[in-house]
C-alpha positions in Angstrom: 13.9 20.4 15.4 14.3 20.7 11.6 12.5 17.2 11.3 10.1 17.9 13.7 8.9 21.4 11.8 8.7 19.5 8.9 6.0 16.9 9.9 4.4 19.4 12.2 4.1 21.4 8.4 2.6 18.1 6.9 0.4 17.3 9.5 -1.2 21.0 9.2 -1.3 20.7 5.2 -3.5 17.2 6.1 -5.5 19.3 8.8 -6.4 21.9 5.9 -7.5 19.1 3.2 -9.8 17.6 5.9 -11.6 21.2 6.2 -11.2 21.9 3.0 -13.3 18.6 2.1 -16.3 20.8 4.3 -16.7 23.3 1.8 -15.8 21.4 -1.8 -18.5 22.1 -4.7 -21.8 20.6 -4.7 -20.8 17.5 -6.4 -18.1 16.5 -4.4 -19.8 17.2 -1.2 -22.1 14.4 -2.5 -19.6 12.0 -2.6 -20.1 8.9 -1.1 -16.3 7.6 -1.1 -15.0 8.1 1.9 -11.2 6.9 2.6 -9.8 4.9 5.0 -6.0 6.5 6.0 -3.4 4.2 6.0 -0.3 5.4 8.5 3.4 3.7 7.7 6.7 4.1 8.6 9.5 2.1 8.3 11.4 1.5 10.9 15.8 0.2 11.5 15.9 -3.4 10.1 19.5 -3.5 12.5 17.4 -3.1 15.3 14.3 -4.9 14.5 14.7 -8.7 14.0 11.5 -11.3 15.0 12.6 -11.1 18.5 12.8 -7.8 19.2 9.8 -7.1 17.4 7.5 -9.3 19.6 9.0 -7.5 22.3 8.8 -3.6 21.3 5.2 -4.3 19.8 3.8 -7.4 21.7 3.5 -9.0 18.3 2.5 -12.4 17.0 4.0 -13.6 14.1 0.9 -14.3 11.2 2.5 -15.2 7.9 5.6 -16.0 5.6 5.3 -14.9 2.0 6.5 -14.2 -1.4 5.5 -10.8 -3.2 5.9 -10.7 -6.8 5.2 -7.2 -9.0 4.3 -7.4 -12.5 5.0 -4.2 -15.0 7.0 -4.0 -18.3 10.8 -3.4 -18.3 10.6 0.1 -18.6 7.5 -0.1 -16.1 4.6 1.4 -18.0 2.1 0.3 -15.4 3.5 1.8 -12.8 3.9 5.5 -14.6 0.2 5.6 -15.3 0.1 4.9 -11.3 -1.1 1.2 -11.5 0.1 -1.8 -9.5 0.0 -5.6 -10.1 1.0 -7.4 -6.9 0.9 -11.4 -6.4 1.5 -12.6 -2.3 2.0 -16.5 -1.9 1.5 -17.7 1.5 3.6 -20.1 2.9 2.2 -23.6 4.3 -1.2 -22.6 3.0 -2.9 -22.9 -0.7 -3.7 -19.5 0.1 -2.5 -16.8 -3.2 -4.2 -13.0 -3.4 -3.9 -10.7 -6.5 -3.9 -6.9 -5.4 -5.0 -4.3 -8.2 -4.6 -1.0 -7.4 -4.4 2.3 -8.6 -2.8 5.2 -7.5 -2.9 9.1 -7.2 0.7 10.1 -6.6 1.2 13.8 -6.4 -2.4 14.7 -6.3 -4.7 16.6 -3.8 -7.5 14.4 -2.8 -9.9 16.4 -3.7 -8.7 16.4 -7.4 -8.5 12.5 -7.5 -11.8 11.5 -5.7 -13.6 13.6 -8.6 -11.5 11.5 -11.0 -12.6 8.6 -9.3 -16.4 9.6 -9.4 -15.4 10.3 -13.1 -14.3 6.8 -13.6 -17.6 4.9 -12.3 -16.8 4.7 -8.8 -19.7 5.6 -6.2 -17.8 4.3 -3.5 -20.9 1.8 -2.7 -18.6 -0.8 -3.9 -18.0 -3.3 -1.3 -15.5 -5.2 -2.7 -13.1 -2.0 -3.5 -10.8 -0.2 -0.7 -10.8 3.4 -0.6 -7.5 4.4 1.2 -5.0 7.4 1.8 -1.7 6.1 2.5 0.4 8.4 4.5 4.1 7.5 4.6 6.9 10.4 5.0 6.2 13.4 3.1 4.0 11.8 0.8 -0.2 11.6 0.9 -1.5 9.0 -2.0 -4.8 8.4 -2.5 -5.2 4.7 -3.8 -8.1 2.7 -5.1 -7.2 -1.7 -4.9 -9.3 -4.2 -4.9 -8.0 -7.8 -3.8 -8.5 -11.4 -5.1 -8.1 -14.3 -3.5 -7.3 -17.2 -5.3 -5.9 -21.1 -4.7 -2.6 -21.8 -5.5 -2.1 -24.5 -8.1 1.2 -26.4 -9.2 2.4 -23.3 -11.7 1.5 -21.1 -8.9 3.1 -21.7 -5.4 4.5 -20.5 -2.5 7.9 -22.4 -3.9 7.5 -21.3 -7.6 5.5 -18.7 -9.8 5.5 -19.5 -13.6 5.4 -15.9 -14.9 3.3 -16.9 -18.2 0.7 -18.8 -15.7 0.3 -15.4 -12.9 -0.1 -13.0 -15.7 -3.2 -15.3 -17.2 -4.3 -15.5 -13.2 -4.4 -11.7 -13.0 -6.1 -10.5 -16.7 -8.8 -13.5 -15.9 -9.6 -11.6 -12.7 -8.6 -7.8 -13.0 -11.7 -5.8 -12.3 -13.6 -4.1 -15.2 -13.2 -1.0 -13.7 -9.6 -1.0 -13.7 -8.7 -2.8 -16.9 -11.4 0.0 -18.8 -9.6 3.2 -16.6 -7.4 4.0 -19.6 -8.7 1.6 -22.6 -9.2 -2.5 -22.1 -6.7 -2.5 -25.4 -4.2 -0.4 -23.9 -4.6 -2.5 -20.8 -4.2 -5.7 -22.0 -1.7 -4.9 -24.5 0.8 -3.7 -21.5 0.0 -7.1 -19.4 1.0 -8.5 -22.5 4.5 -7.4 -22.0 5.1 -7.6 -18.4 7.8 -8.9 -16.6 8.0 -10.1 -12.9 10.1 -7.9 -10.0 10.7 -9.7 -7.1 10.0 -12.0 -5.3 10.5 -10.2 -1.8 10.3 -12.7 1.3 8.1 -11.0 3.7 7.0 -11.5 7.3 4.0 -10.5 8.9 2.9 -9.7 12.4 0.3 -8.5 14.5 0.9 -6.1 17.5 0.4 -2.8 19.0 1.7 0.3 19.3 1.6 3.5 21.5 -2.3 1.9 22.0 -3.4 1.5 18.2 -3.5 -2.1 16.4 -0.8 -2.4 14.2 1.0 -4.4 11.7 4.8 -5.0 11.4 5.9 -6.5 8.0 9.8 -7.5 7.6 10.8 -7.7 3.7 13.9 -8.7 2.3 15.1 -8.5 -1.7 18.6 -9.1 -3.0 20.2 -8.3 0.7 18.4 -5.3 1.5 15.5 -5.3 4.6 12.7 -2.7 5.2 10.5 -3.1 8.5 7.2 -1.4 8.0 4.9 -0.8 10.9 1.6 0.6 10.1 -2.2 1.1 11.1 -5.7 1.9 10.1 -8.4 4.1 10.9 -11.1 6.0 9.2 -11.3 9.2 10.9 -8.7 11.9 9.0 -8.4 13.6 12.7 -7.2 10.9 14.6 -4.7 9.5 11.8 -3.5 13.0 11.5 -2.8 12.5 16.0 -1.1 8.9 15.5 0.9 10.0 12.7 2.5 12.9 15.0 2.4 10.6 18.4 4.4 7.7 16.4 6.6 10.0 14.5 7.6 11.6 17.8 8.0 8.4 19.4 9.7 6.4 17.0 12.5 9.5 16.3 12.9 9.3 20.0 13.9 6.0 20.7 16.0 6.3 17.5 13.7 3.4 15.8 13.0 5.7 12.8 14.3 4.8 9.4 16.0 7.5 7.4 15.0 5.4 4.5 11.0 5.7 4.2 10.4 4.7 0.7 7.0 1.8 0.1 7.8 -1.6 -0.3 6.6 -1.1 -3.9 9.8 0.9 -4.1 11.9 -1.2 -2.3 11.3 -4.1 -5.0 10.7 -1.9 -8.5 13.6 0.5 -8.0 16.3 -2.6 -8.1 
């Protein structure tokens, strides 16, 4: 009951930031960014292996990759809340580059206006506007995504550190590199460092009715199974969120461990 009190409190402090978004000050109530929510939890790697996910979540299997995160040693990046992540696809010439940048600790509210503050209009098409709900956190994140050819430095079998970090400063958006300063920027890539690579595999299934998507990731003999959906609507990802909690404590599927796979890599 302790547990269950505690995400019943979390799913009422997300009802009140939805009506509180009603009544915010004239220039916020013009915003045009409006997030998409993001619902994870991880779920017992003992119990879910490729088989028994299928089963549980009438999955297909889409993809094998390699993650790689790039920060300095004493990752600088990642305490100013950005995120440099490579995924190589295997079997496929296939590489994406995800910037993002995060608001950990922050009411929405407070980092949307920083957002607007930044540039952003949220007219941009070819940025994703998210809130990522995942235990007792709620992170508003900006990425965008690049999607690039492998070559023979960069592969699914091999990453030459010196060739990824040219990959991402040639492609990082303006509007990230220029957040802080472009010098500051590019003098921290300049010292970066690779963590990882994580082996991850992806499906595609279902759960309790929703789409979702089951990612298996393993780094220096740990696992973390993530399950996760979509939607736009704050309402009905505030309803999933307590319908899959419930369900998933029930069954005993629920991970005590509920750190992000950004985590689960960096922290080693």
């Amino acid at each position: 009951m302790t547990k269950l009190k505690k995400w019943a409190f979390y799913l009422c402090v997300l009802g009140l930031i939805v009506i509180s978004m009603m009544g915010v000050n004239t220039t916020q109530a013009k915003a045009a960014i409006e997030p998409g929510h993001e619902i994870k939890f991880n779920i017992k790697p003992e119990i879910f292996n490729e088989s028994t996910i299928v089963q549980a979540f009438q999955a297909t299997k889409k993809d094998d990759v390699k993650v790689y995160f790039y920060d300095t040693l004493d990752q600088l990046f990642l305490r100013h809340d950005y995120i440099h992540r490579l995924r190589v696809y295997k079997g496929s010439n296939k590489m994406d580059i995800t910037y993002k940048k995060r608001f950990l600790n922050t009411p929405l509210s407070e980092a949307m206006a920083e957002t607007m503050n930044h540039g952003f209009t949220g007219s941009e098409s070819n940025y994703k506007f998210e809130l990522d709900i995942k235990g007792d956190h709620r992170t508003f994140t900006i990425s965008r995504k690049e999607s690039l050819k492998t070559s023979a430095d960069v592969s699914y079998d091999s990453v030459a550190t010196n060739v990824a970090k040219k990959f991402i400063l040639e492609n990082a958006p303006k509007k990230i590199v220029n957040w802080n300063s472009e010098a500051w920027y590019k003098n921290t890539l300049s010292q970066v460092v690779v963590y990882g690579p994580a082996n991850a595999t992806t499906y595609k299934g279902s759960f309790l009715g929703h789409e979702a998507d089951i990612e298996v990731w393993q780094y220096k003999g740990d696992i973390m199974v993530e399950l996760s959906t979509k939607v736009d609507d704050a309402a009905q990802a505030a309803t999933i969120e307590k319908q899959w909690y419930e369900q998933l404590l029930s069954t005993g599927y629920l991970s005590g461990d509920q750190r992000g796979k950004t985590a689960f890599v960096m922290d080693k």
